[in-house]
C-alpha positions in Angstrom: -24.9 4.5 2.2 -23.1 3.1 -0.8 -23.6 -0.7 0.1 -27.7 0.1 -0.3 -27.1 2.1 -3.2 -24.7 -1.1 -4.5 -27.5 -3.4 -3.4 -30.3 -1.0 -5.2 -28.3 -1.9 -8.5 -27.8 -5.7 -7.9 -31.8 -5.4 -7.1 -32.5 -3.5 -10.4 -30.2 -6.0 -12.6 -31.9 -9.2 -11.1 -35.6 -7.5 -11.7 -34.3 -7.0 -15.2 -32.4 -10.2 -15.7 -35.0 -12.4 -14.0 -38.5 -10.8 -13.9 -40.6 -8.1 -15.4 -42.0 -9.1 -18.6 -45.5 -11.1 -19.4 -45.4 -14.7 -19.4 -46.6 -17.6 -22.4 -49.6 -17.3 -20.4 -49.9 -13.5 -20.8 -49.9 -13.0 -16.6 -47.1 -10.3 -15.9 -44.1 -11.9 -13.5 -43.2 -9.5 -10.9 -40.8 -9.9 -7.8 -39.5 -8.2 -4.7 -36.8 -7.3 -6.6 -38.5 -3.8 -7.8 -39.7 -2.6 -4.5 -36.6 -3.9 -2.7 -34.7 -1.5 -5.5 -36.4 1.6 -4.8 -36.2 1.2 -0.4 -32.4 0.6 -1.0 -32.2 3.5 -2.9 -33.9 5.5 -0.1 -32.4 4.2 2.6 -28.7 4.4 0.5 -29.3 8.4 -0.4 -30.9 9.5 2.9 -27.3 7.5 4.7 -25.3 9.6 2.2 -27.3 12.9 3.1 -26.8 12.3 6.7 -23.2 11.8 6.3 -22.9 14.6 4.6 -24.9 16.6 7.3 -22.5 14.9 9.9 -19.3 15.9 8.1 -20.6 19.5 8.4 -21.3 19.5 11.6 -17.8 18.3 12.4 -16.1 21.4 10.8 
């Protein structure tokens, strides 16, 4: 769960470093890097939540 929530960041940081803003050209650049952000963060949160419903279980 924390790797995709890791990867999530690196995603964000690359979409913010790289892409995301209008070009001379006035077409806006965008990448995978935004959606690919938002499904790690998913998949990293519902990990964590399952985990946590795991651990429970366990007690």
């Amino acid at each position: 769960g924390i790797v995709l929530i890791v990867l999530a960041i690196a995603c964000r940081i690359a979409e913010a470093v790289f892409y995301g803003d209008v070009g001379p050209d006035g077409v806006l650049r965008e990448s995978w890097f935004l959606p690919l952000t938002f499904i790690f963060l998913a998949l990293g949160l519902i990990a964590l939540a399952a985990s946590v419903v795991l651990r429970r279980g366990d007690g």
